[in-house]
Z-matrix of the N, CA and C atoms (Angstrom, degrees):
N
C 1 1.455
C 2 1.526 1 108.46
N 3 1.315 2 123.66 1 131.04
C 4 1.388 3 132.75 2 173.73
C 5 1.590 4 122.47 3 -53.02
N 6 1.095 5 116.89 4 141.70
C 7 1.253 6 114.13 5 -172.78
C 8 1.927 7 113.46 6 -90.19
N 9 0.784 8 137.61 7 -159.46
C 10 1.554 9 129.95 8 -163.91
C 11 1.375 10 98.17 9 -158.14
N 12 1.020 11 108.97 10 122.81
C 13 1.481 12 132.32 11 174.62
C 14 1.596 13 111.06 12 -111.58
N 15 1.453 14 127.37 13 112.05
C 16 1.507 15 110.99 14 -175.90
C 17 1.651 16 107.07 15 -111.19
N 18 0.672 17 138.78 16 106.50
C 19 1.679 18 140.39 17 151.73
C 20 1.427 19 117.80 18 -53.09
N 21 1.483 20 119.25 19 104.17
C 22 1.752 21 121.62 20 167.85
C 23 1.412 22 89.78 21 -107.09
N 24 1.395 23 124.15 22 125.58
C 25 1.388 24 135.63 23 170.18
C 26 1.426 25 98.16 24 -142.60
N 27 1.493 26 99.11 25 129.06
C 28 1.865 27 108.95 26 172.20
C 29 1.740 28 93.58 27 -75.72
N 30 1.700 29 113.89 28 147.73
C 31 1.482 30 97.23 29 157.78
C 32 1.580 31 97.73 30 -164.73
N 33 1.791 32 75.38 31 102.58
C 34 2.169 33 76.50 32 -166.97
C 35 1.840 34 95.76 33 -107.63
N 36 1.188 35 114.03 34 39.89
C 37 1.553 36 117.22 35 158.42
C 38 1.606 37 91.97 36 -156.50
N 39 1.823 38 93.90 37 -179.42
C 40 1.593 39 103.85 38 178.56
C 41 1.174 40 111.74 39 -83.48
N 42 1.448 41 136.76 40 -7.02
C 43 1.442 42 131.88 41 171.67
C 44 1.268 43 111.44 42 -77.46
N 45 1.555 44 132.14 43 -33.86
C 46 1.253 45 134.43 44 171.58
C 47 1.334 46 108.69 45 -66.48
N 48 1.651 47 130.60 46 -39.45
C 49 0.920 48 125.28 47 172.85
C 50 1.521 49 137.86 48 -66.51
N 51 1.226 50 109.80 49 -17.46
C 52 1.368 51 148.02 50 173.28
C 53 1.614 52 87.31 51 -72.27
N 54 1.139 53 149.04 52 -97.23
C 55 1.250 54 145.67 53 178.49
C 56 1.152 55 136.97 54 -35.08
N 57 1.769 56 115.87 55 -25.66
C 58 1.433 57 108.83 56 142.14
C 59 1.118 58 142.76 57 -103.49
N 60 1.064 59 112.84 58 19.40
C 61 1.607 60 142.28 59 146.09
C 62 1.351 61 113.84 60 -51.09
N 63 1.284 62 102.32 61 -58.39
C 64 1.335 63 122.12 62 -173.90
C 65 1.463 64 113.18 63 -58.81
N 66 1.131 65 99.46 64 -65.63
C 67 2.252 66 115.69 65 173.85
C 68 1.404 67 96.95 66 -38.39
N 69 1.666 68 129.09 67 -47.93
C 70 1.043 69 130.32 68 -167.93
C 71 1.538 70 109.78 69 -72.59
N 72 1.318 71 113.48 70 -47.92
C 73 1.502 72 109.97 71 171.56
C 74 1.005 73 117.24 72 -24.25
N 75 2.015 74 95.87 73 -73.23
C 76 1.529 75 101.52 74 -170.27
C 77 1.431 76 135.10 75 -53.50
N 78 1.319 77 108.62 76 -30.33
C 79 1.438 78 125.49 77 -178.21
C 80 1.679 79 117.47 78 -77.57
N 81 1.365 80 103.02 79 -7.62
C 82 1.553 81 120.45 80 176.05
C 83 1.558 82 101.33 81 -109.85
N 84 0.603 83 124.12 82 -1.74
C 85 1.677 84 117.28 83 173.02
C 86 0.977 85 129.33 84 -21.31
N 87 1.317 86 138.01 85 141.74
C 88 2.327 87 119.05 86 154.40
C 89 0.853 88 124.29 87 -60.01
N 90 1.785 89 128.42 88 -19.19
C 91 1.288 90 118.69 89 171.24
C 92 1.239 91 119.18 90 -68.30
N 93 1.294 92 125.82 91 -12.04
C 94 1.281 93 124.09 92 -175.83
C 95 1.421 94 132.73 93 -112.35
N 96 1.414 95 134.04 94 125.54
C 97 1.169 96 108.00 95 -158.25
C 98 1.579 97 98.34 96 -128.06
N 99 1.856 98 112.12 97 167.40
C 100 1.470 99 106.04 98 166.93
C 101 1.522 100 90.12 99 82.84
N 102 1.035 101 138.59 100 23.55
C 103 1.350 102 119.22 101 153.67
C 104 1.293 103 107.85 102 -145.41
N 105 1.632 104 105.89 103 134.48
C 106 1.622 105 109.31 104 173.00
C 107 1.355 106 108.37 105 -109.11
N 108 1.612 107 104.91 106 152.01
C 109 1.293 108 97.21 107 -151.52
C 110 1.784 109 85.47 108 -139.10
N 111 1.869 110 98.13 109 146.66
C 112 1.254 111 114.07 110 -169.06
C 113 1.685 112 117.79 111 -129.03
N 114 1.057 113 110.15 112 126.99
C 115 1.702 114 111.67 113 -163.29
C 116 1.389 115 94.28 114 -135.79
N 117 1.730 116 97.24 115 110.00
C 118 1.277 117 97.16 116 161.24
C 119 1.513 118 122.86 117 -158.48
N 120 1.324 119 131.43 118 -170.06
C 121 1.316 120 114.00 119 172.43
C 122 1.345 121 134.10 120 -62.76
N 123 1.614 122 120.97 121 162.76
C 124 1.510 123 106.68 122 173.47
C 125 1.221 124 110.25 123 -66.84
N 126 1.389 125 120.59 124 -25.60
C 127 1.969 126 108.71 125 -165.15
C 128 1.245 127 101.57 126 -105.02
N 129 1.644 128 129.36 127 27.47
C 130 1.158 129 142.82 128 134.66
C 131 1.221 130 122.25 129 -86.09
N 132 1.007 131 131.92 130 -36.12
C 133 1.691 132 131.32 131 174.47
C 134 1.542 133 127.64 132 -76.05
N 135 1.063 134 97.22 133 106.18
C 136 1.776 135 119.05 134 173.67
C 137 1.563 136 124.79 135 -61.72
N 138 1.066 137 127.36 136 152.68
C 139 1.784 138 115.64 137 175.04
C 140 1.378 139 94.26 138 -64.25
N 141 1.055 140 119.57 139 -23.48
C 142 1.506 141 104.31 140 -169.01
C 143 1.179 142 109.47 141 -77.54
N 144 1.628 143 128.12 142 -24.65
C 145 2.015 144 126.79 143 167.91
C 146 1.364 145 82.15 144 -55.16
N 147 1.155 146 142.99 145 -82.78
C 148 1.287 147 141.33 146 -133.47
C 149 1.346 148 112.86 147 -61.85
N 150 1.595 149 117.68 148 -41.97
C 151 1.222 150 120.69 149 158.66
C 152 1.689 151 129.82 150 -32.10
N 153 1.462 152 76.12 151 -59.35
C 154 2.003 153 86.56 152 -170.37
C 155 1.789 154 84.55 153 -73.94
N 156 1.187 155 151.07 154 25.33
C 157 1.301 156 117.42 155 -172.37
C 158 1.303 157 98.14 156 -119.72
N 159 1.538 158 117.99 157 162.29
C 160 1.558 159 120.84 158 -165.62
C 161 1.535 160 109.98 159 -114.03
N 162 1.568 161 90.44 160 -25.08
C 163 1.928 162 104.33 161 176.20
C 164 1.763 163 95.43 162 -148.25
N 165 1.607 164 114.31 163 158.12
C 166 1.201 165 101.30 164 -179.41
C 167 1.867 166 79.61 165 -137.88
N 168 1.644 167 104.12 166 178.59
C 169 1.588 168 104.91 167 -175.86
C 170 1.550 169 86.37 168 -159.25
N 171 1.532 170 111.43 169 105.05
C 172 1.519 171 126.47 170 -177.79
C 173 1.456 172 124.90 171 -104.31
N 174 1.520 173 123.06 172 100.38
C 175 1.008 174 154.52 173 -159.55
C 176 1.954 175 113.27 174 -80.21
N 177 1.052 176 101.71 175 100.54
C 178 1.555 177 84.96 176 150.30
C 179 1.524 178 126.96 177 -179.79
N 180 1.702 179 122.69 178 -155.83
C 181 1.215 180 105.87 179 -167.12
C 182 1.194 181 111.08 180 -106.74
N 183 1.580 182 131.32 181 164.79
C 184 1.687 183 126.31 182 -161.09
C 185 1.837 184 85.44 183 -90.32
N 186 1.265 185 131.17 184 129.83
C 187 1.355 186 117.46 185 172.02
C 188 1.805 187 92.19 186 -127.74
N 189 1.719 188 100.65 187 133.05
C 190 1.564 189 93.88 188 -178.48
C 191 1.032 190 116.87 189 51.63
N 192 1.341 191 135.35 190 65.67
C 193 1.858 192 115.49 191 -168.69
C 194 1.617 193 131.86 192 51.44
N 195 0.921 194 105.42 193 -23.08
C 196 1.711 195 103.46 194 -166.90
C 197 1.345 196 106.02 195 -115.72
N 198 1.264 197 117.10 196 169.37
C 199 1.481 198 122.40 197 164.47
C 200 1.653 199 119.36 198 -65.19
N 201 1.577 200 111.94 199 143.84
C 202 1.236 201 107.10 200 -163.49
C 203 1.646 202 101.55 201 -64.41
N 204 1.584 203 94.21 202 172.24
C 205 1.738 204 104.91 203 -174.38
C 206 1.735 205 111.43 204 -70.93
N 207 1.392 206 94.42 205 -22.79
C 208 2.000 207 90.18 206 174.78
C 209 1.903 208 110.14 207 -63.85
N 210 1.128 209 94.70 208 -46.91
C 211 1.516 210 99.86 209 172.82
C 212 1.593 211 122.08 210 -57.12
N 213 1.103 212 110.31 211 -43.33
C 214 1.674 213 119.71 212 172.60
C 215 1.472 214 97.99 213 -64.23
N 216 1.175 215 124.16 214 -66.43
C 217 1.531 216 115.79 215 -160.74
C 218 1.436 217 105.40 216 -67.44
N 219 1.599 218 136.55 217 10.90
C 220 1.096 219 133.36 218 -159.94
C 221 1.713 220 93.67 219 -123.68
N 222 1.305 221 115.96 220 -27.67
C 223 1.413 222 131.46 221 155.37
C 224 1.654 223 117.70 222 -61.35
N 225 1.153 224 120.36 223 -39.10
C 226 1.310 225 129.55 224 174.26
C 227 0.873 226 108.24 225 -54.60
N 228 1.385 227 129.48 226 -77.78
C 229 1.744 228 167.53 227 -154.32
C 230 1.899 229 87.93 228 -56.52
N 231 1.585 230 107.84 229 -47.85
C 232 1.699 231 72.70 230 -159.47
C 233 1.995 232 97.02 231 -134.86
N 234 1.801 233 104.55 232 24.54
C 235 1.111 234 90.95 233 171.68
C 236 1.896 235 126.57 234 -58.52
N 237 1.295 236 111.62 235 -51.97
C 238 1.290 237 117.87 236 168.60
C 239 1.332 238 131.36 237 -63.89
N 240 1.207 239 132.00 238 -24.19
C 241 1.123 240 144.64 239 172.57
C 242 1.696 241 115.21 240 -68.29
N 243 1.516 242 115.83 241 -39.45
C 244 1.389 243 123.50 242 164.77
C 245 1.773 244 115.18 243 -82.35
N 246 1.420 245 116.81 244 -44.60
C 247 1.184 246 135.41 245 -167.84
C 248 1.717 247 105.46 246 -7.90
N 249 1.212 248 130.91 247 -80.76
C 250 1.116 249 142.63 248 176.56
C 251 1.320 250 116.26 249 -51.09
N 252 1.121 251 122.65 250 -46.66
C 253 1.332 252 131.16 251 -174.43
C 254 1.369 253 126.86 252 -91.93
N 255 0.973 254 132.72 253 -8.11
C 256 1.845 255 145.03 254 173.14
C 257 1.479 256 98.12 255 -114.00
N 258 1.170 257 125.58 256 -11.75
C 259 1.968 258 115.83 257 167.28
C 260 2.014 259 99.68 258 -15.49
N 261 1.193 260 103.89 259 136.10
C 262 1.733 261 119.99 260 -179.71
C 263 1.535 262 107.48 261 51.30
N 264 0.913 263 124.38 262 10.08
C 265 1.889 264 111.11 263 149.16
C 266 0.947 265 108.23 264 -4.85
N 267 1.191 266 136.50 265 132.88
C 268 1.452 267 125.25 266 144.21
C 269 1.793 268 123.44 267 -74.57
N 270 1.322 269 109.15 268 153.37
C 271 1.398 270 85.17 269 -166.24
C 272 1.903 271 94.36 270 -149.93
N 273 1.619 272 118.34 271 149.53
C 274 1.399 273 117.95 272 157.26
C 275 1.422 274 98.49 273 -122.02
N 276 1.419 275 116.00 274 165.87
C 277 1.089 276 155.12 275 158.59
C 278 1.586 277 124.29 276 -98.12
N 279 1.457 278 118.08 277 124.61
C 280 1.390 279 120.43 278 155.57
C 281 1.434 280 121.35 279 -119.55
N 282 1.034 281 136.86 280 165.87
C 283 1.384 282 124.88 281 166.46
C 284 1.768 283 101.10 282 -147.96
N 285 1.218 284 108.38 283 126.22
C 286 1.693 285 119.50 284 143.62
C 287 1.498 286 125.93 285 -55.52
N 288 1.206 287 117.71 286 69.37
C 289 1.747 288 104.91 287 173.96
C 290 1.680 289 127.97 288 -121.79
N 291 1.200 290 84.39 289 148.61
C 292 1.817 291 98.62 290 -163.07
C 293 1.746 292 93.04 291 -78.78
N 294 1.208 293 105.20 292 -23.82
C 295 1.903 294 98.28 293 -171.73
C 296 1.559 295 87.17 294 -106.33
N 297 1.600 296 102.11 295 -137.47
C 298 1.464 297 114.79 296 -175.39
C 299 1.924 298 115.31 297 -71.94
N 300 1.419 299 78.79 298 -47.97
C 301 1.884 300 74.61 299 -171.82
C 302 1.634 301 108.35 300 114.37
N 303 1.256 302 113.85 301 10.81
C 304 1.896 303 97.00 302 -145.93
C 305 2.048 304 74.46 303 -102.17
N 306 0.953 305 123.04 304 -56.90
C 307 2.116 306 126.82 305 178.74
C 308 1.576 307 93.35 306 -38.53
N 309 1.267 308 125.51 307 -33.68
C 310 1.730 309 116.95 308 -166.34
C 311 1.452 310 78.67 309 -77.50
N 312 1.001 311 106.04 310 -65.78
C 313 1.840 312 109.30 311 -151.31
C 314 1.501 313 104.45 312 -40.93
N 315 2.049 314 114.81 313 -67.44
C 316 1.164 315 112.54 314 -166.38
C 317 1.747 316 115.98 315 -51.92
N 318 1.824 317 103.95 316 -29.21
C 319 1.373 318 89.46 317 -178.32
C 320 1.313 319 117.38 318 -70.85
N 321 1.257 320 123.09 319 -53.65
C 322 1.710 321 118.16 320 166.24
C 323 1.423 322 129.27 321 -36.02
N 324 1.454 323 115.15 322 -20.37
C 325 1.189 324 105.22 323 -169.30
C 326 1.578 325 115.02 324 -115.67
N 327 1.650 326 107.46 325 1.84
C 328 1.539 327 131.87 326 160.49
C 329 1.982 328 104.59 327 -71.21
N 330 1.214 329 117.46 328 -20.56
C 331 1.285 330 136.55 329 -162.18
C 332 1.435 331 104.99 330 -83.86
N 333 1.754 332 99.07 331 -73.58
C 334 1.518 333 103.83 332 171.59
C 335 1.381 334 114.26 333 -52.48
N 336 1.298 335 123.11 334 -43.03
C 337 1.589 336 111.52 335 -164.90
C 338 1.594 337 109.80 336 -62.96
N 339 1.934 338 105.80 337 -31.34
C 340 1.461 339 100.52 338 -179.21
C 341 1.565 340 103.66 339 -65.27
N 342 1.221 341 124.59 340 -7.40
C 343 1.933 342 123.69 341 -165.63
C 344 1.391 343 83.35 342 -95.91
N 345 1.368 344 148.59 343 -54.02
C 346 1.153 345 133.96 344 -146.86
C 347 1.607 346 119.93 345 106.92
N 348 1.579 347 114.64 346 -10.84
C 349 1.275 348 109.25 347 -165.68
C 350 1.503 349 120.39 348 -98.79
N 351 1.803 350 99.22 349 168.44
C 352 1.607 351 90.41 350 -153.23
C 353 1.400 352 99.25 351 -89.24
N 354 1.798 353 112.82 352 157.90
C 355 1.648 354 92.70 353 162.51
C 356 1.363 355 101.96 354 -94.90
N 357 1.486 356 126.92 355 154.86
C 358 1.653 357 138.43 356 148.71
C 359 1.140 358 109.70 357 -77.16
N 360 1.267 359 136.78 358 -26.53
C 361 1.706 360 125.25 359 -155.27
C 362 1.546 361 101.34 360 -154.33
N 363 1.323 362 114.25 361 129.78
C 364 1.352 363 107.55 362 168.61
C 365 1.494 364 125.93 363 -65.28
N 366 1.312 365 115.80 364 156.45
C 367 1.448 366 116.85 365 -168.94
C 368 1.224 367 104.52 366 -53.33
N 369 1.530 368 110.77 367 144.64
C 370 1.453 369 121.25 368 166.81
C 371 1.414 370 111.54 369 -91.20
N 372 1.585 371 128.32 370 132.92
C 373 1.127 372 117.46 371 -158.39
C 374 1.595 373 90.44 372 -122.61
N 375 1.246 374 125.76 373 111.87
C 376 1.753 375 116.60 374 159.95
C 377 1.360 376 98.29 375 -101.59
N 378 1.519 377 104.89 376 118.18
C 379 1.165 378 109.62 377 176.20
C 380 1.448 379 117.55 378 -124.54
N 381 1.346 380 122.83 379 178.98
C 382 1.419 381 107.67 380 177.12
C 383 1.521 382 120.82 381 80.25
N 384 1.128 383 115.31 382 -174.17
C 385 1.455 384 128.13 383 170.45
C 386 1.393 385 112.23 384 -45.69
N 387 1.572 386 134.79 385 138.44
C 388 1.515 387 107.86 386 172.13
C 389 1.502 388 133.58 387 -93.07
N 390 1.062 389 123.75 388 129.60
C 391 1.055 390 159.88 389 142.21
C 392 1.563 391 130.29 390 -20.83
N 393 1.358 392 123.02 391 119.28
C 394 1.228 393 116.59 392 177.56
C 395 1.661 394 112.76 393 -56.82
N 396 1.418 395 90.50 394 -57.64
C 397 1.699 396 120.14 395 -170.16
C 398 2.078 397 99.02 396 -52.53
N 399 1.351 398 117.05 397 9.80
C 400 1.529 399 113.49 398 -178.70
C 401 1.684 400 99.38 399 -86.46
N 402 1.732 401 100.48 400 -36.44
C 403 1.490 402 93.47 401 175.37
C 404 1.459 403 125.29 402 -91.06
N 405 0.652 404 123.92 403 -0.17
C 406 1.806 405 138.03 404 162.59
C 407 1.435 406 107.68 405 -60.19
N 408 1.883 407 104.85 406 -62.84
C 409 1.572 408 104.10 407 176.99
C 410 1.167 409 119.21 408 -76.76
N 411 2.021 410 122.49 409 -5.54
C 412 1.697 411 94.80 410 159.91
C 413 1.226 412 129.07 411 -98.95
N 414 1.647 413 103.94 412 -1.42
C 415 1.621 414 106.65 413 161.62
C 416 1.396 415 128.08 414 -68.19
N 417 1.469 416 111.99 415 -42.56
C 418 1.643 417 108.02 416 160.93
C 419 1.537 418 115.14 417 -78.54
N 420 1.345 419 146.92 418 18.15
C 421 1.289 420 129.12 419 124.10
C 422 1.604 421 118.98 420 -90.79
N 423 1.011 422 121.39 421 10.21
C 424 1.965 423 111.97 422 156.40
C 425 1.746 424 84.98 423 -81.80
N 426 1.236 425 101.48 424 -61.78
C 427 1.701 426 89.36 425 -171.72
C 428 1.368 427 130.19 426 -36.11
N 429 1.321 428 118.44 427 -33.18
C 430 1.690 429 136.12 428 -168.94
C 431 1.272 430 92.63 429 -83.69
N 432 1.373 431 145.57 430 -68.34
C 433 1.226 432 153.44 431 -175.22
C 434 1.558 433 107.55 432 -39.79
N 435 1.219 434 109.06 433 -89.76
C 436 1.857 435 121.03 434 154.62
C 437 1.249 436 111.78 435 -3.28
N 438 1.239 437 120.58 436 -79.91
C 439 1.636 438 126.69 437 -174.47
C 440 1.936 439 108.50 438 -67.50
N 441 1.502 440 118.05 439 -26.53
C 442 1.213 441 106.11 440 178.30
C 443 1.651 442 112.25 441 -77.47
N 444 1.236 443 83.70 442 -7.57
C 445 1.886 444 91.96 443 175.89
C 446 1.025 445 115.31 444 -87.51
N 447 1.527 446 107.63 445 -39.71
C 448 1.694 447 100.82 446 -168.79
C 449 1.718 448 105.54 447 -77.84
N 450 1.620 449 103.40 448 -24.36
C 451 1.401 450 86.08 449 -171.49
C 452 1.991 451 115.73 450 -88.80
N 453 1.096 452 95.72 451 8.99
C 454 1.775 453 128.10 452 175.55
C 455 1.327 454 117.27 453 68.53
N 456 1.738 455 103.65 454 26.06
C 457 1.186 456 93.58 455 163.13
C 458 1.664 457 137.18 456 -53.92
N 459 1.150 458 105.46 457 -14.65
C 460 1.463 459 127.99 458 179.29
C 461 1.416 460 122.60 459 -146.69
């Protein structure tokens, strides 16, 4: 049975979208097999994606310091509903940020710890001005994720 890869990426311009495109690439690859992989919005994703999911890779943009509001309300929606039951998720982080990134990060990652889940990869930070090289590095972390799944490290 295939394993489940879920992608929540906010992407309310084409550069964000460009980047979860990208996560998705990577994580869809040919080198990799046995995993289907799902990219979609936060105010599309149900506890129940999260449920069926085996690894997830959560995308988004630094707004004001914090993680954008699609991401929060996507935290809302299915913190309790998984709480007990997704304990050690595996999990990555990306963030789009125009400043540092470090208010996105701590808030997301005050979040996961209340979920229980693990990280595999340290946050990916595109920060700054954008960058070609932002989608390069989120295609080789769908890739890293993907392959740490398929090969079960996680």
């Amino acid at each position: 049975m295939p394993k489940r890869l879920l992608i929540v990426g906010h992407v309310p311009s084409p550069n964000t979208q460009a980047l979860r495109d990208a996560v998705q690439r990577g994580a869809a690859s040919d080198d990799i097999d046995g995993i289907d992989v799902i990219a979609q919005s936060p105010f599309d994703t149900s506890p129940e994606d999260v449920l069926a999911a085996d690894a997830i890779i959560l995308g988004t943009t630094e707004n004001l310091g914090y993680m954008s509001g699609a991401l929060k309300d996507f935290f809302d929606r299915v913190y309790y509903p998984v709480l007990e039951k997704k304990q050690g998720l595996a999990y990555a982080l990306y963030i789009r940020a125009g400043l540092d990134g470090t208010g996105t990060r701590i808030g997301v990652q005050r979040i996961v710890t209340g979920l229980r889940w693990r990280a595999v990869q340290e946050p990916l930070l595109c920060k700054g001005d954008w960058d070609k090289a932002f989608v390069d590095q989120c295609e080789e972390l769908g890739m890293a994720v993907a392959a740490g799944l398929e090969a079960g490290i996680f």
